[in-house]
C-alpha positions, -999 to +999 in steps of 0.1 A: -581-620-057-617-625-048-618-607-018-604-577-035-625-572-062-653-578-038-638-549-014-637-529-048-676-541-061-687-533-025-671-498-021-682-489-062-715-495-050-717-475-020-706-449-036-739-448-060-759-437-029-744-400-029-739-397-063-776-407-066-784-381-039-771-357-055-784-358-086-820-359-072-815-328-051-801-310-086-836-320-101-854-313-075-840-277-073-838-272-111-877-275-109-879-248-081-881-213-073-837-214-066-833-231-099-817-193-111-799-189-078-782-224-084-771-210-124-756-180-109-739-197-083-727-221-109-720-191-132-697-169-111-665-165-115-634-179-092-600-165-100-562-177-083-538-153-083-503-159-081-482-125-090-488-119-129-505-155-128-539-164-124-567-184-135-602-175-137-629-197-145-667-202-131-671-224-105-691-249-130-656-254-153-638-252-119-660-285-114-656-302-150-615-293-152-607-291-117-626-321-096-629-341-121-590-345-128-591-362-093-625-386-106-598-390-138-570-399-113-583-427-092-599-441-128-562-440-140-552-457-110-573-483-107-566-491-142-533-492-135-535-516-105-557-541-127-540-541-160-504-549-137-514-574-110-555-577-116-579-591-135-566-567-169-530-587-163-546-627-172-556-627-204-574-657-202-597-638-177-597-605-198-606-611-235-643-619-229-646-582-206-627-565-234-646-575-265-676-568-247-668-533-237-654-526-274-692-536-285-707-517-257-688-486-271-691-493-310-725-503-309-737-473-289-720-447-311-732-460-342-767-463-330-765-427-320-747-414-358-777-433-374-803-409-356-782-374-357-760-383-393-778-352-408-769-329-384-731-325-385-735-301-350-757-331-333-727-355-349-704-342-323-723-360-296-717-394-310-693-407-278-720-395-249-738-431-250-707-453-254-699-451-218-708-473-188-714-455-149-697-482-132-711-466-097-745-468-105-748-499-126-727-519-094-752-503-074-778-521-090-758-553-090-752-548-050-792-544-045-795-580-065-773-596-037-769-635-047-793-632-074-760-624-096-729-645-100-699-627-083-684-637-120-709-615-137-699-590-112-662-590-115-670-592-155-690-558-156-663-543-131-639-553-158-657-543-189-668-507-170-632-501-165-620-510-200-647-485-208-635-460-187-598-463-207-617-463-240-636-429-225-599-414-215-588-422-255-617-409-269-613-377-247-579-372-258-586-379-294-616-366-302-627-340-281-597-314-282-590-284-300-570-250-306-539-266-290-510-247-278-475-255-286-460-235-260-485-253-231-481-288-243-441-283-241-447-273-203-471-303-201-440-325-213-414-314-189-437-318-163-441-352-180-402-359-176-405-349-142-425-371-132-410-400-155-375-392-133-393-394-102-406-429-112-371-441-127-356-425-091-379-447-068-389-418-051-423-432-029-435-398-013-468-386-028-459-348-025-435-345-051-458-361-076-485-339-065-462-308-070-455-321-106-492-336-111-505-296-103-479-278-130-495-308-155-529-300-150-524-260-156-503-266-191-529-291-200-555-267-192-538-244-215-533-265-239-565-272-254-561-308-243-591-316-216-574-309-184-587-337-167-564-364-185-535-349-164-554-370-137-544-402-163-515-393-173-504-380-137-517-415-128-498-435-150-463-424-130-469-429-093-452-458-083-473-491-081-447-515-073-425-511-039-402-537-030-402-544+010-434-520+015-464-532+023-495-534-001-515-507+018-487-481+022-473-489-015-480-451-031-505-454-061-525-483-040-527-457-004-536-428-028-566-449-045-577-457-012-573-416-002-589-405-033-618-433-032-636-418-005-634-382-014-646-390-051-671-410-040-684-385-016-676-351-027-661-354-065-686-373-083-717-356-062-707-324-074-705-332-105-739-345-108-752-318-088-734-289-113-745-310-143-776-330-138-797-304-129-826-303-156-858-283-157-890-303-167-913-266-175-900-266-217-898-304-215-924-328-234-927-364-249-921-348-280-883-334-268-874-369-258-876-382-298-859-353-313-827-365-322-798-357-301-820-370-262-833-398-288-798-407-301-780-406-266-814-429-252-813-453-278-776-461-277-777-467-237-809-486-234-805-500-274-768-501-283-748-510-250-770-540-246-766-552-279-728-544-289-721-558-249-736-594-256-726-595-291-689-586-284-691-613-251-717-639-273-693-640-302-665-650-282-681-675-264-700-694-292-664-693-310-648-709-278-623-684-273-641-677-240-657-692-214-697-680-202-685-669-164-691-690-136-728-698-125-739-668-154-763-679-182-769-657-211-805-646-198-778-629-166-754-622-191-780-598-210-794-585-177-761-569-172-755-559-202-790-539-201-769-522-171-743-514-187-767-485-201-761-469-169-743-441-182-746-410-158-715-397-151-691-399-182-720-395-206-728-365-190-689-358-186-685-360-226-719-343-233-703-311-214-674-315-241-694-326-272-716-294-271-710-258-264-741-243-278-767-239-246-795-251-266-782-292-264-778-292-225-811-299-216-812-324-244-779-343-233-794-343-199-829-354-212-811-382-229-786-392-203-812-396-177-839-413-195-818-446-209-796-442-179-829-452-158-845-471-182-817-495-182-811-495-146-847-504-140-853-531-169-817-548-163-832-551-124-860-568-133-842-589-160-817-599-135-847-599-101-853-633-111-823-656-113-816-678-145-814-719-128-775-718-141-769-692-114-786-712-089 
């Protein structure tokens, strides 16, 4: 069990470095002369054609609702894996991750309403801090090396991928609207079909994929965001295999197919289409108007706090146990971390606001505690505690 969360910690982290990449280079050329060639690249228009059929879209919402559904797929398949046969499936090992995230996500969100409660508009963008980047902040943990417990490790891996569900339900909830009847009944045969494949034991990827592809268009329809077919699609692909081996079992080979592409292609795009921020219009003074001020105070503010009070209540009750070799000055070190928010803040910013005039604020916001709590939780953690000795 140890080795394969560190296989997972180690290949989460390497896939900060490209993500990271990426992100630069979209700041880099959002403060240059190509910054409008980049908007009307991202602005164009892609249509598929199929007969009468077809879909057109620019390429930016080809990014957010079409590559993302894979990001949204692996997410729902390692969650799968971990709530049947990992660290999610022993509840002694699970409550002290889970109370923690549930803070980290409460906390956040609340910190956020109390700065933008006037503004029912700025309101809508109560979820963006309530969500941990568990690339970047294990990308941190990796560049601590032994300075942090693998425990404390494995618990942020656990807590960022409770976050992730609680992400996928606030998605679903929240953040819909103008549904269609007539898609979401294509969405649930699609459904059935893939339930039947499941209940059939059929182990070959393709007919999922065939299925998982009709999902994502009535979803897309539907007014439901089209990257939850990725979950729900997820949620069906056989996990258990009697008499195949763990590698070639289908939801555990796919993870391992999709890992590499998301982590190399997926989530760099994403940052690249959506992290892109010109500093010209910017000033101190945009960083404390409410919205950038909300989403930076409940990163850098509210994950820390609602992490190691959820974790710190259990414990003191003695429900749970502080991990192995962690100490509460390593315990709030990585809860600073968990303030890395980057990608799914910035995901649900791109869904809490459609008025132009909040992107560059999102972004502003997202950035700014994203960094500041990557750099503080560093040099929190840079020195280790003598329990982790």
């Amino acid at each position: 069990m140890v080795g394969r969360f560190r296989a997972f910690i180690d290949s989460e982290a390497a896939s900060a470095l490209p993500l990271l990449g990426a992100a630069v280079l979209a700041l880099v050329l959002a403060n240059s002369p190509l910054a409008g060639d980049i908007k009307g690249l991202l602005d164009q228009k892609l249509t598929i054609q199929y007969g009468t059929v077809g879909l057109s879209k620019p390429l930016l919402l080809w990014i957010n609702d079409g590559l993302m559904a894979g990001f949204f797929l692996l997410v729902g398949l390692e969650i799968k894996r971990e709530v049947v046969e990992g660290e999610l499936s022993r509840p002694s090992q699970v409550a002290l991750p889970i109370a923690a995230a549930l803070g980290g996500m409460v906390v956040p969100a609340l910190v956020y309403a109390a700065l933008n409660w006037k503004d029912p508009v700025a309101l809508h963008g109560w979820a963006i801090p309530a969500a941990t980047d568990i690339a970047f902040s294990l990308g941190v943990l990796a560049a601590l090396g032994s300075r942090v417990p693998l425990s404390l490790k494995v618990f942020l891996t656990t807590l960022a991928i409770v976050d992730d569900l609680g992400a996928i339900v606030i998605i679903a909830i929240f953040y819909t609207s103008n549904l269609s009847t007539t898609a979401l009944a294509f969405a649930g045969l699609f459904i059935a079909g893939l339930a039947i494949l499941n209940a059939r034991g059929v182990l070959r990827i393709g007919p999922y994929a065939v299925l998982g592809a009709g999902l994502w268009v009535s979803v897309l329809q539907s007014g439901v965001h089209a990257t939850l077919a990725g979950v729900v699609l997820a949620m069906f692909i056989p996990l258990k295999a009697p008499g195949v081996p763990d590698d070639k079992r289908p939801a555990i080979h796919l993870e391992h197919a999709l890992k590499p592409w998301s982590a190399w292609l997926i989530m760099p795009v994403f940052a690249f289409a959506n992290a892109g921020l010109s500093l010209g219009d910017l000033s101190l003074s945009t960083l404390v108007e409410p919205v950038p001020l909300g989403i930076l105070a409940g990163l850098f503010v509210g994950k820390q706090v609602g992490i190691v009070l959820g974790a710190g209540l259990l414990i003191a009750l003695g429900v749970a146990a502080m991990p192995a070799g962690g100490s509460w000055r390593t315990l709030w070190g990585v809860a600073i971390l968990g303030g890395i928010g980057f990608t799914m803040s910035l995901f649900i910013g791109t869904l809490a606001f459609h008025d132009p005039r909040f992107e560059a604020q999102v972004r502003l916001g997202v950035l700014a505690g994203s960094i500041l709590s990557a750099v503080v939780g560093y040099l929190v953690l840079l020195r280790p505690s003598p329990a982790s000795r």
